[in-house]
C-alpha positions as CSV (number, residue, x, y, z in Angstrom):
1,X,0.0,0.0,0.0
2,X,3.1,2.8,0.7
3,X,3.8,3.1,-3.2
4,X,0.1,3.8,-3.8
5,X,-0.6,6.2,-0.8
6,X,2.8,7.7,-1.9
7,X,1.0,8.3,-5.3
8,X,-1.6,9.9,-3.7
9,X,-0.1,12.7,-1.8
10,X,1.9,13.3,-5.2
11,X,-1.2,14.0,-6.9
12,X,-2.4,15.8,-4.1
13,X,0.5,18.2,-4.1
14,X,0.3,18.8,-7.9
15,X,-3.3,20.0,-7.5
16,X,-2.7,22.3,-4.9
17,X,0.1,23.7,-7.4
18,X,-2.3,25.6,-9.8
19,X,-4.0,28.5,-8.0
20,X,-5.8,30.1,-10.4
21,X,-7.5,27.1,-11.5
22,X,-8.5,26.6,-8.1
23,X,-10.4,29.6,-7.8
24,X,-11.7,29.9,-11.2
25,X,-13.4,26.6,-11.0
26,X,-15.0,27.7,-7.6
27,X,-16.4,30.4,-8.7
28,X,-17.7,28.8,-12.0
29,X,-19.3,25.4,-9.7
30,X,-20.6,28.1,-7.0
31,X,-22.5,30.1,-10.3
32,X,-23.5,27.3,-11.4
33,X,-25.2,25.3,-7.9
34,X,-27.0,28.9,-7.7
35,X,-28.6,29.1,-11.2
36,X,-29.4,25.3,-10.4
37,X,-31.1,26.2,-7.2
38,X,-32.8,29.2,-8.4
39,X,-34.5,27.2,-11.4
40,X,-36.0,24.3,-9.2
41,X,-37.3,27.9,-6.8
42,X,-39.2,28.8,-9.8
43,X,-40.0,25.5,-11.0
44,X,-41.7,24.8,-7.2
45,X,-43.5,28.3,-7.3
46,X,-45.6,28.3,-4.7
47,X,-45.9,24.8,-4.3
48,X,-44.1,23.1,-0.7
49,X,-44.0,19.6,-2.8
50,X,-43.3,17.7,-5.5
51,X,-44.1,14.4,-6.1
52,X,-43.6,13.3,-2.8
53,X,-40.3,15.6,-2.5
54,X,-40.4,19.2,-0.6
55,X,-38.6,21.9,-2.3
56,X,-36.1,22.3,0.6
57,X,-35.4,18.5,0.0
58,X,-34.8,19.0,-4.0
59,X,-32.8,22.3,-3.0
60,X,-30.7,20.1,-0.5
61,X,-30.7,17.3,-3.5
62,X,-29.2,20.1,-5.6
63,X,-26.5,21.2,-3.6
64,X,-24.9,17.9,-2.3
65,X,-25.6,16.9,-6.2
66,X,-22.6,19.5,-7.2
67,X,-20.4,18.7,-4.6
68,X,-20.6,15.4,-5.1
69,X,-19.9,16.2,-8.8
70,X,-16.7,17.4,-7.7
71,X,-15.7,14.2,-5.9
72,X,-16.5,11.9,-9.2
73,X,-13.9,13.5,-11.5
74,X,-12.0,10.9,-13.1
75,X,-8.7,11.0,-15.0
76,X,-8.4,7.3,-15.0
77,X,-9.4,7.7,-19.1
78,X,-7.6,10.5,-19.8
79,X,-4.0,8.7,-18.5
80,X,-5.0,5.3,-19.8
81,X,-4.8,7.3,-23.1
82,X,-1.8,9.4,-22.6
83,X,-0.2,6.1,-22.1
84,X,-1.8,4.2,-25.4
85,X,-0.8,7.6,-27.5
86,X,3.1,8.2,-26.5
87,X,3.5,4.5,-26.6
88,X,4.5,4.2,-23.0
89,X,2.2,1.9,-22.2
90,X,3.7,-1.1,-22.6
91,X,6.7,-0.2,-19.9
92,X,3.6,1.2,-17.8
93,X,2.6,-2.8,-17.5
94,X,6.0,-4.0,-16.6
95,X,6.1,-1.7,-13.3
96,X,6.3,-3.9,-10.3
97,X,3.1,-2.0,-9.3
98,X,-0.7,-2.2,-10.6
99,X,-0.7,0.5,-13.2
100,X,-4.5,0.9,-13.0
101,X,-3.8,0.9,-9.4
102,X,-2.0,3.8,-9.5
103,X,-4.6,5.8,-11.8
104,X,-7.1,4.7,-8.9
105,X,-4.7,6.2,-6.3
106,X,-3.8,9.2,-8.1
107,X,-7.7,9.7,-8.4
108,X,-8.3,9.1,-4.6
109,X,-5.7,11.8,-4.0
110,X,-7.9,14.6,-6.5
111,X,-10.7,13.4,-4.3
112,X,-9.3,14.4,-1.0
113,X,-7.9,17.8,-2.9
114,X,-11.5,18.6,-4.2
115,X,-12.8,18.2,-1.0
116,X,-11.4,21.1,0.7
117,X,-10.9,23.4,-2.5
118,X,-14.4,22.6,-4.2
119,X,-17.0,20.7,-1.8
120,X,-16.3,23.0,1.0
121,X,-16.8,26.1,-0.6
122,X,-19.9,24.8,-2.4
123,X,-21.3,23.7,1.0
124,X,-21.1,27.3,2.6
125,X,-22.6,28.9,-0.6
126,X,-25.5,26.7,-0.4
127,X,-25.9,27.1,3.2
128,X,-25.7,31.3,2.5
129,X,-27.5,31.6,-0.1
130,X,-30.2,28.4,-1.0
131,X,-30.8,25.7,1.8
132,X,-28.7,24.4,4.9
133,X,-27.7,20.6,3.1
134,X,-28.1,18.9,6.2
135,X,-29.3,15.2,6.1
136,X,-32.4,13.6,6.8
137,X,-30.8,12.2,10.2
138,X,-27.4,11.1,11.4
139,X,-27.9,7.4,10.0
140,X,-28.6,8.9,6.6
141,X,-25.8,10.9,6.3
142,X,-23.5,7.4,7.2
143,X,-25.7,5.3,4.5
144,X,-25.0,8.7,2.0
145,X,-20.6,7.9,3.0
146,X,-21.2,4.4,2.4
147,X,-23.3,4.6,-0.4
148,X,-21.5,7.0,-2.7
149,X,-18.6,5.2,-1.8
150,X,-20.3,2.6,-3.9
151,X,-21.0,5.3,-6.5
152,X,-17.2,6.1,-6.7
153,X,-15.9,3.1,-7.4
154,X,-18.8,2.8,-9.9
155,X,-17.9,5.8,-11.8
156,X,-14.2,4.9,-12.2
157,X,-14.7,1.6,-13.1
158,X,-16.7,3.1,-16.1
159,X,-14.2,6.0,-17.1
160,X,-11.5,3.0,-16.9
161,X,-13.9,0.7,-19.4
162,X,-14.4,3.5,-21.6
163,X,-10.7,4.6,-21.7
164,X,-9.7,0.8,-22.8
165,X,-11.2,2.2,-26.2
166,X,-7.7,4.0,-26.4
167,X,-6.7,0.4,-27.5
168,X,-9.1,0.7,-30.3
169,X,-9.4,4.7,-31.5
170,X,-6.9,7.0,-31.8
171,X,-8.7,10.1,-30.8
172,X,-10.7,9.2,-27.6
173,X,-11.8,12.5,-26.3
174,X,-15.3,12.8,-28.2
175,X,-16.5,9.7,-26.7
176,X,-15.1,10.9,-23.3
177,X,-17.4,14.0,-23.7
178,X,-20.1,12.0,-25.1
179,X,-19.5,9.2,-21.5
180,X,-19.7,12.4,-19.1
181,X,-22.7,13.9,-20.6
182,X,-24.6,10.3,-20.7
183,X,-23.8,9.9,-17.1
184,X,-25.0,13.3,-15.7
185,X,-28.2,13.2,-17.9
186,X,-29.0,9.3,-16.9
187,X,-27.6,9.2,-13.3
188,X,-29.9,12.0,-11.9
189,X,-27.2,14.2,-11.6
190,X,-28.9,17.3,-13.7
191,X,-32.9,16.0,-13.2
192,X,-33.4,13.5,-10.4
193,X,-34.7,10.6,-12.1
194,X,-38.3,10.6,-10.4
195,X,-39.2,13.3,-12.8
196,X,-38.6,11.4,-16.1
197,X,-41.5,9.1,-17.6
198,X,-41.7,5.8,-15.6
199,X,-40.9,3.8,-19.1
200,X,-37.9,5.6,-19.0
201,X,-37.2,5.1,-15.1
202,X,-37.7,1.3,-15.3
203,X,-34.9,1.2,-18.4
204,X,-32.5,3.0,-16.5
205,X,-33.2,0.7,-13.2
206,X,-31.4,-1.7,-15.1
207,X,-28.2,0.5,-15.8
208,X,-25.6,1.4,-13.6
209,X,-26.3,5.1,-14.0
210,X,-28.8,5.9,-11.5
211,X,-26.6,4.0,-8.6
212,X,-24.0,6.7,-9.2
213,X,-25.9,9.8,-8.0
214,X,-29.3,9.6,-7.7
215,X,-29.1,6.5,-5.0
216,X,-26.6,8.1,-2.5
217,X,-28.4,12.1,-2.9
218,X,-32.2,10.1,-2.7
219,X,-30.5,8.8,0.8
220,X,-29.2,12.1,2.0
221,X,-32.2,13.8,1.7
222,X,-34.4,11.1,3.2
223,X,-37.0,10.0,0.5
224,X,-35.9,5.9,0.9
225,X,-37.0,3.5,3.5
226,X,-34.1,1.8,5.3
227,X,-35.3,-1.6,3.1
228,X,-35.0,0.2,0.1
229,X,-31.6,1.6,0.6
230,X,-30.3,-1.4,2.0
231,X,-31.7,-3.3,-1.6
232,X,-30.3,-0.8,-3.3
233,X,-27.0,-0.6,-1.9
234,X,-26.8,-4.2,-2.0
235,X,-27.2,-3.6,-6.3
236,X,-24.8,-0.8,-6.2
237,X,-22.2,-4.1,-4.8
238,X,-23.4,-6.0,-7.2
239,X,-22.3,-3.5,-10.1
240,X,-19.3,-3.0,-8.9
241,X,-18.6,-6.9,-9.3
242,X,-20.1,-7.0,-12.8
243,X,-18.0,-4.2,-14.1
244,X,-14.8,-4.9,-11.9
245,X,-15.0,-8.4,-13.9
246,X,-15.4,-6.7,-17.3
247,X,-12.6,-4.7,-16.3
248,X,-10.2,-7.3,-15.7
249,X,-11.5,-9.2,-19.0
250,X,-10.9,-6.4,-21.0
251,X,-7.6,-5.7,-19.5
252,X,-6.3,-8.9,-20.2
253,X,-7.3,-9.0,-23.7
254,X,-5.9,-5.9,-24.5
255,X,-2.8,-6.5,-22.8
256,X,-2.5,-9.3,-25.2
257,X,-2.7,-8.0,-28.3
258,X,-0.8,-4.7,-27.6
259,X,-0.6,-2.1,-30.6
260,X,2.0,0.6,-29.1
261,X,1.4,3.5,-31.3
262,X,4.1,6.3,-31.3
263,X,6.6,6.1,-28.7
């Protein structure tokens, strides 16, 4: 473990290196957590609720759903094809450590950085300007930690899938736009997913999306039974087992018939 927590801290440092995109970056999330809150104001009118969802609860949904947005940044795709394009790759493999292990380290270390540069700051703004996020109780907020735990691992395992199409296409980053766009549209992220069609709500049940933000921010705020987080934490596992072994399939085929390019 001390070569991956060592990779950690490094990334850590590096981020706190770059000032101005600090601060540029939490001024443009704080914007745009306001504009988001001030739309579902207007959207409630003069109405307390919604569905079965109370506008302080969709505020409260609104706010943890951007700082949360902060934690789930992944670069896991973007250094799997940094690798595959300078041709590095193949030395990358003979390390005497994991090298996806180290993407998923360096990533834990952005998490702990965006944390304290852009969850924090996003926290007070709501709580100044919209809504208090508080949870629904003290044993929500710990099913929230566990939960979008979950949702974490989630996430990376499907910016890892998608950046194994390096292997396969030389110029990667429109389908990395097109992946982050699916996932805040699908994952409740932008809309929670109670106000699409219910055709459309029982497709996406069956995708991983909706277990990467709508499941953790639904238990923040309250709206699930303890049965029905406990079911649906207990899928969120199971996802992370499916795509953890389509990970490690995929790895090992592409490790196999290795195509450096450049280098």
């Amino acid at each position: 473990m001390r070569p991956y927590l060592y990779i950690a801290k490094v990334r850590m440092l590096s981020a706190l290196a770059y000032r101005f995109d600090v601060l540029s970056s939490i001024v443009i999330q704080c914007l745009a957590v306001i504009a988001s809150c001030f739309f579902w104001i207007a959207a409630y009118g003069n109405q307390q609720a919604a569905l079965g969802v109370t506008r302080d609860q969709m505020l409260t949904y609104t706010v943890m759903s951007s700082t949360l947005a902060c934690l789930l940044t992944m670069n896991v795709e973007n250094r799997i094809a940094a690798s595959v394009q300078k041709g590095s790759v193949a030395l990358d493999l003979l390390k005497p450590v994991n090298i996806f292990g180290i993407y998923l380290w360096e990533d834990i270390g952005s998490v702990a950085i965006a944390f304290l540069q852009n969850a924090v700051p996003l926290l007070l703004i709501g709580a100044l300007f919209i809504v208090a996020p508080v949870p629904a109780s003290a044993a929500h907020f710990l099913l929230f930690i566990l939960s979008a735990a979950f949702s974490y691992m989630i996430n990376w395992l499907i910016a890892a899938l998608f950046g194994m199409w390096s292997f396969r296409i030389v110029r990667i980053f429109p389908l990395l736009c097109m992946k982050g766009h699916m996932i805040r549209l699908l994952s409740g992220s932008v809309i929670p997913l109670w106000f699409f069609p219910q055709w459309l709500q029982t497709v996406l049940s069956f995708l991983p999306f909706r277990y990467i933000y709508q499941l953790p921010l639904s238990v923040y705020i309250g709206i699930l039974s303890p049965r029905e987080t406990a079911a649906q934490m207990g899928i969120q596992f199971i996802w992370i087992l499916l795509l953890g072994c389509l990970f490690f399939e995929i790895k090992k085929g592409v490790t196999r018939h290795l195509l450096v390019q450049g280098g």
